[in-house]
SETIDREN-643927 format. One record per residue (C-alpha): residue in three letters; x, y, z; residue number from 1; chain. Coordinates in Angstrom, 2 decimals. Example, Ala and Ser with C-alpha at 12.3 -4.5 7.8 and 13.67 -1.06 7.14 Angstrom:
REM residues 2
<residu ALA	X 12.30	Y -4.50	Z 7.80	num 1	chaine A> $
<residu SER	X 13.67	Y -1.06	Z 7.14	num 2	chaine A> $
REM end
This chain:
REM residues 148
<residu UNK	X 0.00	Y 0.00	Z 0.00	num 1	chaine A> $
<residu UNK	X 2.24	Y 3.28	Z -1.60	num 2	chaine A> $
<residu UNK	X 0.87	Y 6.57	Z -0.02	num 3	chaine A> $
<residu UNK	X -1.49	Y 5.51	Z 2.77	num 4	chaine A> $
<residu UNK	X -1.24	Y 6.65	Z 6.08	num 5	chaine A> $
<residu UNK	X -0.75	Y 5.70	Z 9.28	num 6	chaine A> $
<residu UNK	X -4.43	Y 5.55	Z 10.37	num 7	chaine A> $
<residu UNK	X -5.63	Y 3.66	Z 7.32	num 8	chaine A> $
<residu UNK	X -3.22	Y 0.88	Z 8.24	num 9	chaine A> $
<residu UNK	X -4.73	Y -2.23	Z 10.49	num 10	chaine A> $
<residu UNK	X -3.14	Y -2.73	Z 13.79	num 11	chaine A> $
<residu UNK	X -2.05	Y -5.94	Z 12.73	num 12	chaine A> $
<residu UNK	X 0.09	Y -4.59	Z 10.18	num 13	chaine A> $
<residu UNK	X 1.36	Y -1.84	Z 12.44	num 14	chaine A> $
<residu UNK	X 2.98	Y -4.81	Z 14.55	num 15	chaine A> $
<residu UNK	X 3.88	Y -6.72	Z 11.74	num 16	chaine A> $
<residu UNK	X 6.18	Y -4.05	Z 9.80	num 17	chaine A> $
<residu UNK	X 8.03	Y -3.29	Z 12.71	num 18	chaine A> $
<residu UNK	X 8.63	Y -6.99	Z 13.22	num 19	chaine A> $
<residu UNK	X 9.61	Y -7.67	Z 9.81	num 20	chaine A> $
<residu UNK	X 12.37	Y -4.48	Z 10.08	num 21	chaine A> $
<residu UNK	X 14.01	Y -6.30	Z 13.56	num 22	chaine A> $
<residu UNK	X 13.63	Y -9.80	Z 11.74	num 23	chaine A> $
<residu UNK	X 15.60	Y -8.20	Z 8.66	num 24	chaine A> $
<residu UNK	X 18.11	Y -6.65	Z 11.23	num 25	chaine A> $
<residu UNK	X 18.81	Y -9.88	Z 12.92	num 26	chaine A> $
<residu UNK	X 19.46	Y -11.32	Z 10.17	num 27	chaine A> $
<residu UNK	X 21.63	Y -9.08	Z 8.74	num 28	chaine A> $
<residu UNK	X 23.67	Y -9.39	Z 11.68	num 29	chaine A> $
<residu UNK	X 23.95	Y -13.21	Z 11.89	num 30	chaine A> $
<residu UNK	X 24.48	Y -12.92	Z 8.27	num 31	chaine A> $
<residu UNK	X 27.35	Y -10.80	Z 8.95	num 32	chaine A> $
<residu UNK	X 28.78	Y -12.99	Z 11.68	num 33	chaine A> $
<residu UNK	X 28.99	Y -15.92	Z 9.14	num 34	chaine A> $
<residu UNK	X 24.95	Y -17.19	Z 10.18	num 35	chaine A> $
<residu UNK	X 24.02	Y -17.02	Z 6.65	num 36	chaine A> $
<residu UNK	X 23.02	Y -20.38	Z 5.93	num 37	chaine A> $
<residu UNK	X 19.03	Y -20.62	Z 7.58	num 38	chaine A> $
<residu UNK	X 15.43	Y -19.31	Z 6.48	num 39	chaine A> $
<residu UNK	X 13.18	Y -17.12	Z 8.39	num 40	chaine A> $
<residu UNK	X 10.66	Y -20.33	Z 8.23	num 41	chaine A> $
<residu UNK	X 13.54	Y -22.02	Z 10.06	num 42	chaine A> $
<residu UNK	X 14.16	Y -19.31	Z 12.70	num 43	chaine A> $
<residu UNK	X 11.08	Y -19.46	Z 13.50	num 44	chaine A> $
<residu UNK	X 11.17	Y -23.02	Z 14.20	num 45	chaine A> $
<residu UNK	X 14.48	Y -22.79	Z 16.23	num 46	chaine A> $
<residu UNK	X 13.04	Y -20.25	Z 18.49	num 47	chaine A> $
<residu UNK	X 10.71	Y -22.34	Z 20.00	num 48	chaine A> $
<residu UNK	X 12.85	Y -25.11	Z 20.92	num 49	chaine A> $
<residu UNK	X 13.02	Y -25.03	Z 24.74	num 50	chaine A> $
<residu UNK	X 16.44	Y -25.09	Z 27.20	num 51	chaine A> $
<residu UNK	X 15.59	Y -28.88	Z 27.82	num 52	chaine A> $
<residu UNK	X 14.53	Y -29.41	Z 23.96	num 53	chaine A> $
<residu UNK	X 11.26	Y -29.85	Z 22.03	num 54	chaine A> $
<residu UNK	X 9.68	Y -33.16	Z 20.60	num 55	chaine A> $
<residu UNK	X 8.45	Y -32.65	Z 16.92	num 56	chaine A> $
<residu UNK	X 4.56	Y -32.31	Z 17.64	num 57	chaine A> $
<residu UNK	X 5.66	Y -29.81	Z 20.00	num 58	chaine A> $
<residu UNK	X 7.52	Y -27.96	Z 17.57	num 59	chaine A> $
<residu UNK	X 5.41	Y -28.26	Z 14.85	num 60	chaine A> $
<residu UNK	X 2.18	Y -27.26	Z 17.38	num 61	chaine A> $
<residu UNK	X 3.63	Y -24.10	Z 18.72	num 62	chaine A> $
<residu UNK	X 4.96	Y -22.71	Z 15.29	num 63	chaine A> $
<residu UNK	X 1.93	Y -23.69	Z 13.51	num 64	chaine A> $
<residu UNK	X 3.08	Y -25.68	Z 11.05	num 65	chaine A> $
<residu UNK	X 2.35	Y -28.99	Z 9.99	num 66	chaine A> $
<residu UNK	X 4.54	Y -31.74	Z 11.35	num 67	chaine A> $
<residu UNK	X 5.77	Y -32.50	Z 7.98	num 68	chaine A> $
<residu UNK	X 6.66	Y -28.97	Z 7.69	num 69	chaine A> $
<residu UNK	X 8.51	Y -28.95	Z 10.83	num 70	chaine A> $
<residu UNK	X 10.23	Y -31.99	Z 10.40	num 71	chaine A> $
<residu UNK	X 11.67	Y -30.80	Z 6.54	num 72	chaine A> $
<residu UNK	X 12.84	Y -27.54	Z 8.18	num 73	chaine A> $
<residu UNK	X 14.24	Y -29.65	Z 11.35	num 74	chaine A> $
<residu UNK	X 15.94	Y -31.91	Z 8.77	num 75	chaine A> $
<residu UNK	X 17.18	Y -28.14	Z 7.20	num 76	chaine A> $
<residu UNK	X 18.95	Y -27.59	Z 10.36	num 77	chaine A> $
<residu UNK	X 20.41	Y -30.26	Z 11.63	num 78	chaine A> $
<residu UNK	X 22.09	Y -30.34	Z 8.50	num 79	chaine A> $
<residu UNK	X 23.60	Y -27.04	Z 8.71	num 80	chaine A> $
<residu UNK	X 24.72	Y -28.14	Z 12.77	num 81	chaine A> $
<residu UNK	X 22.20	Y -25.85	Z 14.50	num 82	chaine A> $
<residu UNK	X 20.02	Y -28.27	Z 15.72	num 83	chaine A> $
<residu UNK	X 20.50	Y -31.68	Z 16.83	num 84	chaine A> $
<residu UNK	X 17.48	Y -34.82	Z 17.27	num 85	chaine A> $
<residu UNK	X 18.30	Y -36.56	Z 20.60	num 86	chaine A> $
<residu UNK	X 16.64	Y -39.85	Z 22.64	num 87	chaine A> $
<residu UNK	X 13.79	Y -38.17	Z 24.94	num 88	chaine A> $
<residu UNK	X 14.84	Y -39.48	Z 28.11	num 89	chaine A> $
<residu UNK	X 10.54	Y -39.59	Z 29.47	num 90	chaine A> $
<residu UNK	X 9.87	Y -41.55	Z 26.36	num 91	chaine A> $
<residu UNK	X 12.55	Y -44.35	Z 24.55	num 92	chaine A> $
<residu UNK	X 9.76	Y -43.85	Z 21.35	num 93	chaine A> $
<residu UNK	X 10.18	Y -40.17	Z 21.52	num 94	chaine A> $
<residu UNK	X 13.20	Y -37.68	Z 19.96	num 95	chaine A> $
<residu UNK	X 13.72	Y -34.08	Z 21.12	num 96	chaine A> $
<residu UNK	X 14.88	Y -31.61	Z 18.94	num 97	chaine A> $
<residu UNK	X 17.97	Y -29.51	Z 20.62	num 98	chaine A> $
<residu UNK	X 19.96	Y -26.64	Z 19.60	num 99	chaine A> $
<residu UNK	X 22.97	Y -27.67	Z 18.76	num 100	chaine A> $
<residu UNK	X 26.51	Y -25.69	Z 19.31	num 101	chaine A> $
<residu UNK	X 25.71	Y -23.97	Z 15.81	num 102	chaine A> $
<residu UNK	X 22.76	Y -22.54	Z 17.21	num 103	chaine A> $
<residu UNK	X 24.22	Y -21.68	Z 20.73	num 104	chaine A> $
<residu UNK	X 26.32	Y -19.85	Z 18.95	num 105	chaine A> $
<residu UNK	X 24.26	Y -17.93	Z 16.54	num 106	chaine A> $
<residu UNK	X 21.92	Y -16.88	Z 19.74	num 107	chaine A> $
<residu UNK	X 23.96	Y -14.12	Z 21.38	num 108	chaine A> $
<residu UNK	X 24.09	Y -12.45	Z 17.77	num 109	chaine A> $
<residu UNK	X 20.81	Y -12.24	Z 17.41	num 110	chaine A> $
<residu UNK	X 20.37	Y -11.14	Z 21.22	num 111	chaine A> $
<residu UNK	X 22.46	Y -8.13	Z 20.58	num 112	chaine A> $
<residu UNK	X 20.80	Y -7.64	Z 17.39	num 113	chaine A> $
<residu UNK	X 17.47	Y -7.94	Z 18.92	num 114	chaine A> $
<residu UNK	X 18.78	Y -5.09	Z 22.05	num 115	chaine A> $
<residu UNK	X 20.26	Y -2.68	Z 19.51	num 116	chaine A> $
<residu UNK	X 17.08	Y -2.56	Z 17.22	num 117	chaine A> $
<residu UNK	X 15.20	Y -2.40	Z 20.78	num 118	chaine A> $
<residu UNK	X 17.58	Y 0.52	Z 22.41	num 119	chaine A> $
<residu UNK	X 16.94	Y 2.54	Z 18.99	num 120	chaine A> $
<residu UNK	X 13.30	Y 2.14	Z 19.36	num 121	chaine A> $
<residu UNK	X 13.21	Y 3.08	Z 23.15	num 122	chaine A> $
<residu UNK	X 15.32	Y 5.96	Z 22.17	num 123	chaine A> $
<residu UNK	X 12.94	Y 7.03	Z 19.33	num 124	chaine A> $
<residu UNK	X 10.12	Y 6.44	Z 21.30	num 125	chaine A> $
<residu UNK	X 11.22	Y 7.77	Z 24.94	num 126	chaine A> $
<residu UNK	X 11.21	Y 5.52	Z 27.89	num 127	chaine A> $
<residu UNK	X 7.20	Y 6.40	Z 29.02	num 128	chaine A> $
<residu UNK	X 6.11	Y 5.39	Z 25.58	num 129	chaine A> $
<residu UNK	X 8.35	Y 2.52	Z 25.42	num 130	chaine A> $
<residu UNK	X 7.33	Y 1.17	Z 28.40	num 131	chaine A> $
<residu UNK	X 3.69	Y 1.27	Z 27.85	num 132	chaine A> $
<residu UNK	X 4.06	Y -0.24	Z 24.29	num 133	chaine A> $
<residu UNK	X 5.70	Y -3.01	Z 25.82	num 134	chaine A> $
<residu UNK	X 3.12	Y -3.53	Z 28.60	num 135	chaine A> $
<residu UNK	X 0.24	Y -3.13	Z 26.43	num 136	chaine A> $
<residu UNK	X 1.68	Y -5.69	Z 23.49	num 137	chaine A> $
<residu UNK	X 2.79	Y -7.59	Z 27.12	num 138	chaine A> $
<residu UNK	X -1.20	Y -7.38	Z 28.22	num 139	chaine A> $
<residu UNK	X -2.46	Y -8.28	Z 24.86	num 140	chaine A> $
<residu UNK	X -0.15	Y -11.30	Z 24.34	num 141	chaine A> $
<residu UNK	X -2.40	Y -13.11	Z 27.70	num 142	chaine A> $
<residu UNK	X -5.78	Y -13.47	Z 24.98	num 143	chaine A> $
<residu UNK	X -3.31	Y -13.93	Z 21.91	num 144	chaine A> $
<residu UNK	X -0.49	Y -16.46	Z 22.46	num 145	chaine A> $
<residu UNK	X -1.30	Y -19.64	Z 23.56	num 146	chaine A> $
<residu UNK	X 2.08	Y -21.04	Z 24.26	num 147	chaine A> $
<residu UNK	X 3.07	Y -18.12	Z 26.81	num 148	chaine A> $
REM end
């Protein structure tokens, strides 16, 4: 949409753009850090594996994909070494997907990408405004995100 403005855009899109600039930042930054080698569709995947790891339906569940799609973009990654399928020890039948020392390492890139995009926002924002985006996106994320 060329020429529109602000108030003819939907509030869904006025959280998505901004997203979609950090995404492009992070990646940027991983890219430049030699992290060049993943999709957003498998990003998006990675960051819901947990600490302890996630099994597949899990995975698949809270990134609302299919577990087909999952799986392919699991294989993706464990193929470039940022994810690794281990035994689940609650379950012999069971694997858990883990991030793998690829992926550790990739993650404190993208943290400081995430805080620098962040700090520029708080700065163009100020602190009060700041602060009460984040609580109110923090107080509509209880009826919106069922994994929180």
């Amino acid at each position: 949409m060329t020429g529109g403005t602000v108030d003819e855009l939907n509030v869904g899109l006025l959280l998505f753009i901004p997203y979609r600039a950090m995404e492009a930042r992070v990646f940027a930054a991983l890219a430049d850090e030699g992290f060049d080698d993943f999709t957003p569709a498998q990003a998006r995947v990675m960051q819901r594996i947990g600490p302890e790891g996630t099994r597949m339906t899990e995975l698949a569940e809270a990134a609302q994909v299919t577990k087909q799609t999952a799986s392919f973009l699991v294989d993706q990654l464990e193929r470039s070494g940022y994810v690794t399928r281990t035994p689940d020890p609650s379950d012999a039948r069971a694997r858990l997907v883990r991030i793998a020392d690829r992926g550790r390492a990739a993650q404190p890139v993208a943290a400081a990408a995430v805080a620098e995009v962040e700090s520029e926002w708080r700065a163009h924002l100020g602190v009060r405004d700041w602060e009460r985006l984040r609580g109110a996106l923090s107080s509509l994320r209880e009826i919106t995100d069922p994994y929180r």
